[in-house]
N, C-alpha and C positions, 0 to 999 in steps of 0.2 A: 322130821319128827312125826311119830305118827299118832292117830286119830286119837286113840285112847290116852295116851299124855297130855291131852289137852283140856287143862281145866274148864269149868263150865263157868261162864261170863252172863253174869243179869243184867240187865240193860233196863233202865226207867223211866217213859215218857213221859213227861206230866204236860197237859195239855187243856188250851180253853180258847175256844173258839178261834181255830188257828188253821182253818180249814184250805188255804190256798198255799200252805208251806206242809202238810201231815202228810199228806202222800208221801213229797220227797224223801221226810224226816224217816218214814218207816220203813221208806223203800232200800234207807241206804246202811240201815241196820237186818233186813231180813235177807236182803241181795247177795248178801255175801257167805252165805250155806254155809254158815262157821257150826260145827257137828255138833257142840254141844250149848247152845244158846237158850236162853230165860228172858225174853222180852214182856214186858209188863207193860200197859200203858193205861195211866190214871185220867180221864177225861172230869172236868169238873161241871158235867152238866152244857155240855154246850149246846148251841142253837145256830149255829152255820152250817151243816152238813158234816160235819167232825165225826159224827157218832156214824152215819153212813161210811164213811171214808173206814174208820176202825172194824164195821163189822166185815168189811170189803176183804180185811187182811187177818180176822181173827183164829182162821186154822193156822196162822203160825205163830200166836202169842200163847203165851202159858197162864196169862191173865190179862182182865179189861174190865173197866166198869165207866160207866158213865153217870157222876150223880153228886151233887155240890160240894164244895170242900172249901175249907180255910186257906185256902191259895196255894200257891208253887209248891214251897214246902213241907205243907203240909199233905199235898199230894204226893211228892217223891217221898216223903217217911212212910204212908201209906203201901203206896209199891213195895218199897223195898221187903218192909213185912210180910208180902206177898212170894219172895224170891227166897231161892236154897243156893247160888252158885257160889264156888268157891272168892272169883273177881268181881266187883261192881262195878256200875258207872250209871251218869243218868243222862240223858241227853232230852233236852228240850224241845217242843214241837216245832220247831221253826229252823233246826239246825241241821248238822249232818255230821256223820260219820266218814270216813276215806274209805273206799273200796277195798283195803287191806288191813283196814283197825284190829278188826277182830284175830285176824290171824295170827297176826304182829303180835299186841298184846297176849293174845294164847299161848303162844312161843315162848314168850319171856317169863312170863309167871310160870310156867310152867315147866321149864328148865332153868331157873333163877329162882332159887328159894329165900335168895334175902333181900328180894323185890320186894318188897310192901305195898309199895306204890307207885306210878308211874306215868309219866308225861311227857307229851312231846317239846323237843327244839326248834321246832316249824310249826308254830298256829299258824292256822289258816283263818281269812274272812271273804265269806261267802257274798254274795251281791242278791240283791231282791230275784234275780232270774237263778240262782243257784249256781254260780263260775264262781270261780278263787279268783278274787281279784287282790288277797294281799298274802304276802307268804312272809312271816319276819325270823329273822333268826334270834333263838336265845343263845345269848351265849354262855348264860351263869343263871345259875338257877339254886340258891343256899340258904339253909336256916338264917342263917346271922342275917342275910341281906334282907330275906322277907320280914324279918322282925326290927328291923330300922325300916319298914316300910317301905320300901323299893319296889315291892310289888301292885302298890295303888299308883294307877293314872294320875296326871293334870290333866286339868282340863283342858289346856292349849299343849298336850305333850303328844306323842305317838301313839300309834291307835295300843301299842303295848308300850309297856314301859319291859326297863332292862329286867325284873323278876317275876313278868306274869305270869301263872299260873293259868292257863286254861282249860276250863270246867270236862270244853264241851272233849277234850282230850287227853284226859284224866280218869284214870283207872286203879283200883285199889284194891288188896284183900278183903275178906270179909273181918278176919282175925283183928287186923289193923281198925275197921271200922266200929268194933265193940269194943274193943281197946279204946278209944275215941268218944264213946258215950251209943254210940248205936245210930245216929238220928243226927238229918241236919236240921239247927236251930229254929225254928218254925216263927218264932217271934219277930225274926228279922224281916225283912221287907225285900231287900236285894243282894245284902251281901254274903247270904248263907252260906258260899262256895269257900269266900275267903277264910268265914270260921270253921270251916271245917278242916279245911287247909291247915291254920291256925293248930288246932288237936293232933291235927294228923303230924307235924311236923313234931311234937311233943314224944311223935312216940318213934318216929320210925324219919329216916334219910328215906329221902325224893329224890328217883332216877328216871334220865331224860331217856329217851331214843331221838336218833336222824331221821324219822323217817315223819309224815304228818298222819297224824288221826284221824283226824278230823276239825271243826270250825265251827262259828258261829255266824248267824245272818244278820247282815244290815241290812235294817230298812225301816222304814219309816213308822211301824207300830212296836219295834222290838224295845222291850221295857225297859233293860239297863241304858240304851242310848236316848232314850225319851226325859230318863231320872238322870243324868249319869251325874253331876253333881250333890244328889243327896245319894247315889254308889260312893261316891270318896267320901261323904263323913259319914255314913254306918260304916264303912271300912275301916275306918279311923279310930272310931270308936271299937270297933273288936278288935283292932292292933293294939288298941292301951287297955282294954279287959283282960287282954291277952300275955300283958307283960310288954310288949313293945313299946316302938317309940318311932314315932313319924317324924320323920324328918323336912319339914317343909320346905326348906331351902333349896334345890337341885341343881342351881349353880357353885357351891361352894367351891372354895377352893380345894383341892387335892390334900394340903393340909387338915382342913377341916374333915373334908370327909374320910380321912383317916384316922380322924380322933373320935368321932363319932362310931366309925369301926369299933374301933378301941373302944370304947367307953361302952356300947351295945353286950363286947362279949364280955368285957367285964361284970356290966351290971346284970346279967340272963345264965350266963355261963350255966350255971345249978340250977336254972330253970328250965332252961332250952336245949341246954347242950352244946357243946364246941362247934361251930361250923365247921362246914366239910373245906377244905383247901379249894374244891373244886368241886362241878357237879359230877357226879359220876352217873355214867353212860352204859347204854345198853348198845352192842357194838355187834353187827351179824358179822360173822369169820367167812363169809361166801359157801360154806357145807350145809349142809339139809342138818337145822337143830342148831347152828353152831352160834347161839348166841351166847355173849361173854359179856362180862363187866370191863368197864377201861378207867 
């Protein structure tokens, strides 16, 4: 595929005092000389060397500010107001992208036009040093499932459960994102990814790819694993704002949890929409461009 078919992808750090992960986090968005790129990054006033680290790399962003804000999300809405490209995403100062994100995603939106949105089958998690130390597979990824809540962790469960959704590999039109309301929720505290998800799923099917994006970091001051018990009840609480219905149980039996299927698409069907049978995939053919739906 070449250059000029490749739609322009904005990309949004939002960041506060996060000055021993920003280098990597920017490095592994600008590293990758994707042609038509819109990196923004929203600094909330920091006092660790952050603001050094950003002006270090500011002839490749299209914007940067450093100067206090009502936190995460209020800083990524900020950004994005700041961005014109066709696809979004925002990626957090402490995470990373895959050395092929941008391309990959490029490709697909850009010869798939009833992409909306899309995410990968392989999150990755990152370690305090920056190695993939967890690679999981999804195997299903559907309206129906994320709105019986399958998508929200235990707290004694796998570092993903069977329908995460992850943020930091996660990409969208613009179309789709003002179809959505324009803006992630700013009110919330942690779980603003999943109501946005939440919107997004209202308007448009979520398609995977094999290939990974990218990941998020653990370690020891990262905010969702610090909170991550009050992440599952604001979760919980945008699943039942949302129309959903959590399913607390996760052992049920096979019966059950097929009546709760049942019952989900019954009771959403004219709210949600029919689930997909399966997720549908973004599948490379091995030719230059040849990406397909499966």
């Amino acid at each position: 595929m070449s250059a000029t078919r490749l739609p322009r992808i904005s990309v949004v750090t939002p960041s506060y005092n996060q000055s021993p992960f920003l280098e990597e986090t920017i490095n592994s968005v600008i590293s990758q000389n994707y042609p038509d790129l819109e990196y923004v990054i929203i600094d909330g006033g920091s006092t660790d060397g952050s603001v050094e680290i950003i002006r270090k790399y500011q002839d490749h962003l299209a914007y940067w500010v450093s100067e206090p804000d009502e936190g995460q999300y209020d800083a990524i809405n900020k950004g994005f107001l700041k961005t014109t490209g066709t696809v979004m995403a925002w990626l957090n100062s402490d995470d990373k992208h895959t050395p092929w994100a941008l391309e990959v995603v490029g490709e697909i939106f850009g010869s798939l036009p009833q992409v909306n949105w899309l995410t990968t089958m392989y999150p990755l998690i990152w370690n305090e040093r920056g190695c993939a130390t967890v690679c999981v597979r999804q195997d299903q990824l559907s309206r129906a499932g994320f709105f019986r809540g399958l998508a929200i962790p235990t707290v004694h469960g796998p570092p993903y459960p069977s329908e995460t959704i992850q943020q930091e590999s996660t990409f969208w039109r613009r179309s789709l994102w003002e179809s959505a309301g324009g803006c992630v929720d700013a009110s919330l505290q942690l779980a603003g990814d999943f109501d946005l998800w939440a919107r997004f799923y209202k308007n448009a099917d979520l398609y995977g790819v094999g290939t990974p994006l990218g990941g998020y970091r653990a370690h020891d001051g990262q905010k969702t694993a610090s909170r991550f018990q009050d992440y599952i009840e604001e979760a919980r609480d945008v699943l039942v704002r949302h129309g959903g219905r959590y399913q607390a149980k996760r052992n049920a039996s096979r019966r059950s949890a097929f009546l709760s299927w049942l019952s989900a698409v019954v009771d959403h069907r004219s709210r949600i929409g029919p689930p997909a049978a399966r997720t549908r995939r973004c599948v490379h053919t091995g030719r230059e461009g040849g990406w397909v739906v499966s």
